[in-house]
C-alpha positions as CSV (number, residue, x, y, z in Angstrom):
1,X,88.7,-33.5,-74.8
2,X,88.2,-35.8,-77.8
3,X,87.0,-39.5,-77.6
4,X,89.6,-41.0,-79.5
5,X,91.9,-40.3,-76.2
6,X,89.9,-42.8,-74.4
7,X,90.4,-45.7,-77.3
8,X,91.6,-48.8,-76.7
9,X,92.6,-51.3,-78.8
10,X,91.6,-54.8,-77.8
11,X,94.2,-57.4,-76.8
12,X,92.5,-60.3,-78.2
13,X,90.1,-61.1,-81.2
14,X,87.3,-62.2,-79.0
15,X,87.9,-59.2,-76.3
16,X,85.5,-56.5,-78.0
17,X,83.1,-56.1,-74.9
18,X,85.4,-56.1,-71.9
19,X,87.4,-53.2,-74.4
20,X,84.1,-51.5,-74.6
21,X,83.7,-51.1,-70.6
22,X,87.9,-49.6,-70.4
23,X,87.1,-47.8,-73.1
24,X,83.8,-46.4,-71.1
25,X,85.7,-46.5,-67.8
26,X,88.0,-44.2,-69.0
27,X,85.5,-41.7,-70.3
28,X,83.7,-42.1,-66.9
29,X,87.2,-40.7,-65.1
30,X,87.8,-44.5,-63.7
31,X,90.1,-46.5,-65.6
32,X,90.3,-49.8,-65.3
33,X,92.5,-52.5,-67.7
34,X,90.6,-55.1,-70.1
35,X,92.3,-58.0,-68.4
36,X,91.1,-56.7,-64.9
37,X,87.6,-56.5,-66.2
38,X,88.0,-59.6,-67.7
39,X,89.1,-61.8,-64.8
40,X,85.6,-61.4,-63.6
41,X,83.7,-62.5,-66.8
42,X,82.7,-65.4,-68.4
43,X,84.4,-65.3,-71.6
44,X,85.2,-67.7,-74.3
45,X,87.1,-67.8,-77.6
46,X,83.8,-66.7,-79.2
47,X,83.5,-63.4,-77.2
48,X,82.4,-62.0,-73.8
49,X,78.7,-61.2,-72.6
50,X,77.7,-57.6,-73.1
51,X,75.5,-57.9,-69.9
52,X,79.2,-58.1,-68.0
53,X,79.6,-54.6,-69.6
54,X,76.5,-53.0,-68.3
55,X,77.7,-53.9,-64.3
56,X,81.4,-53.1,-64.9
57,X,80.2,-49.7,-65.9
58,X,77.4,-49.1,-63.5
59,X,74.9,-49.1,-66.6
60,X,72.1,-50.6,-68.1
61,X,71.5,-53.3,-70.4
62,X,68.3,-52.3,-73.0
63,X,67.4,-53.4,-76.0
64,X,66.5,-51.0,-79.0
65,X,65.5,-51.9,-82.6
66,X,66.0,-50.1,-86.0
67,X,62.6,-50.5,-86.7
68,X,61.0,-48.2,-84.3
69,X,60.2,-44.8,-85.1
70,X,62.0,-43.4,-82.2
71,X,65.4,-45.5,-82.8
72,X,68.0,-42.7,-83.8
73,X,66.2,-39.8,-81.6
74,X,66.6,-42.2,-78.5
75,X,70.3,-42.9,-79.7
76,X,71.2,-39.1,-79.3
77,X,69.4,-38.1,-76.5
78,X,71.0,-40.6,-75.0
79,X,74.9,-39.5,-75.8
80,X,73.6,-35.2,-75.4
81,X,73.0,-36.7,-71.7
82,X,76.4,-36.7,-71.9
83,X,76.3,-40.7,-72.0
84,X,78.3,-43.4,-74.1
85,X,76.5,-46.4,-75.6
86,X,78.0,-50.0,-76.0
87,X,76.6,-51.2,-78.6
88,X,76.0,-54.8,-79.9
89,X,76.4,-55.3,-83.9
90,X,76.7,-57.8,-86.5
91,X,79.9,-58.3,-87.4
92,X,80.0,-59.1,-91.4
93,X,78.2,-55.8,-92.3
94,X,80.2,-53.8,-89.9
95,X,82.9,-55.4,-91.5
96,X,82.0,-54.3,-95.0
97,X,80.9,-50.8,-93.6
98,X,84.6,-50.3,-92.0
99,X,86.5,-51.5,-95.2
100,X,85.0,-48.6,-97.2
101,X,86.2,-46.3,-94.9
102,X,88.9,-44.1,-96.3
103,X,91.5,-44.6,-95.6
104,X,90.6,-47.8,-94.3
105,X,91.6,-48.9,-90.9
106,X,93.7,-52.4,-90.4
107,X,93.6,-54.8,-87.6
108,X,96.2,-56.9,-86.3
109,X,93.3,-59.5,-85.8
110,X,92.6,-59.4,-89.5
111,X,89.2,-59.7,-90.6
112,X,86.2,-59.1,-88.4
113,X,84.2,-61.9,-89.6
114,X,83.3,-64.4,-92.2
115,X,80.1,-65.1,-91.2
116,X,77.0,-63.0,-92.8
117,X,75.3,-62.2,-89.6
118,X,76.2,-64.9,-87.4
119,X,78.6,-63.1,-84.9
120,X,78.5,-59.9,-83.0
121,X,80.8,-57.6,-82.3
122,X,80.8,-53.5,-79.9
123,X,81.7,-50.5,-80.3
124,X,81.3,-47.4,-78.3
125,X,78.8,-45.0,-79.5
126,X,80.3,-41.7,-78.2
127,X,78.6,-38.9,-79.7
128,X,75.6,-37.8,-82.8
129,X,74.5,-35.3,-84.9
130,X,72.1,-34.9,-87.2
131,X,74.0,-36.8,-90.3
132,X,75.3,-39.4,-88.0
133,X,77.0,-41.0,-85.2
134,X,80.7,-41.3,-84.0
135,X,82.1,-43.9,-82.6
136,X,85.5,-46.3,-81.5
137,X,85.7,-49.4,-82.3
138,X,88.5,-51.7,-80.2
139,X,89.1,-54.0,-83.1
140,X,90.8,-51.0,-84.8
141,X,94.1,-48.8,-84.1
142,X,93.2,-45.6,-82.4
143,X,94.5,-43.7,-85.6
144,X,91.8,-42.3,-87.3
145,X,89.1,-43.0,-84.9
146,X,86.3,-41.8,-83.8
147,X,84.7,-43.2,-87.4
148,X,81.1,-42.6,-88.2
149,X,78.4,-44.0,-89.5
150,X,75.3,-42.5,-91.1
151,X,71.6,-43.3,-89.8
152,X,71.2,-45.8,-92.1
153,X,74.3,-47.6,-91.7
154,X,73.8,-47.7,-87.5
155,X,70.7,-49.3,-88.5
156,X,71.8,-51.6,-91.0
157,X,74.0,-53.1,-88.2
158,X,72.5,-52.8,-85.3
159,X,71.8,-56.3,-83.3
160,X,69.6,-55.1,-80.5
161,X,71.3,-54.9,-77.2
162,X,73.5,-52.0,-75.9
163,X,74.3,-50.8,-72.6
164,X,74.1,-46.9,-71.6
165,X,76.7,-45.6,-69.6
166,X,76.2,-43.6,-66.4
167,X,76.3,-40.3,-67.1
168,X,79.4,-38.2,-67.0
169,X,79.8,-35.7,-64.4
170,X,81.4,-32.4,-64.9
């Protein structure tokens, strides 16, 4: 089963987070829509609280940094668990990141931000290697997805907080 059939593209701009959890939900074998998960939450026009992930998937809310020695080797002994990560990241170089992909993906949103690190944005984390990570991002089209991103680039835009799934049974 490949991740990309548990993609979901998020209904609003600001709806990233509450995608994330349906997205994870589904993986999990318990879907659930964004707009029940996000009757629930306190959301605004500038986004939803990635705390609200962590209890609408029965996870936990930790924070990692780049800068640690351990960073990527707690990343995918995480996901070989089996367990998916919602992770927090800045949005401007995501955004750069995503536009070099080839062929690169379009959102109906437009762009992700025009703000150099001042907003955040998830994704899903759903799998590693050793050159890299996969993930879905709800901003995005399922077409072409899961994306990746190398070591460096996961660091480059990684905020901090992320919330680790339960893990899957079966």
């Amino acid at each position: 089963m490949t991740a990309a059939i548990h993609h979901r593209e998020q209904p609003a701009s600001h709806a990233c987070v509450p995608t994330c959890a349906a997205i994870v939900l589904s993986w999990l074998g318990r879907p659930a829509g964004e707009e029940d998960l996000r009757r629930g939450w306190l959301g605004s026009k500038r986004g939803y609280a990635i705390d609200d992930a962590a209890t609408a998937v029965g996870g936990s809310l930790v924070r990692i940094y780049p800068h640690l020695p351990s960073f990527h080797d707690d990343l995918r002994a995480r996901l070989d668990e089996p367990r998916w990560l919602i992770a927090y990241v800045f949005s401007a170089p995501m955004m750069r990141l995503t536009r070099a992909l080839q062929p690169a993906p379009v959102s109906r949103f437009g762009a992700l931000s025009r703000e150099p690190y001042g907003e955040l944005h998830a994704i899903v984390l759903v799998g590693a290697d050793g050159d890299g990570f996969e993930y879905l991002d709800p901003f995005y089209p399922a077409n072409g997805q899961p994306f990746r991103l190398t070591d460096e680039q996961i660091a480059e835009i990684w905020q901090g907080s992320m919330v680790i799934s339960p893990p899957r049974a079966g």
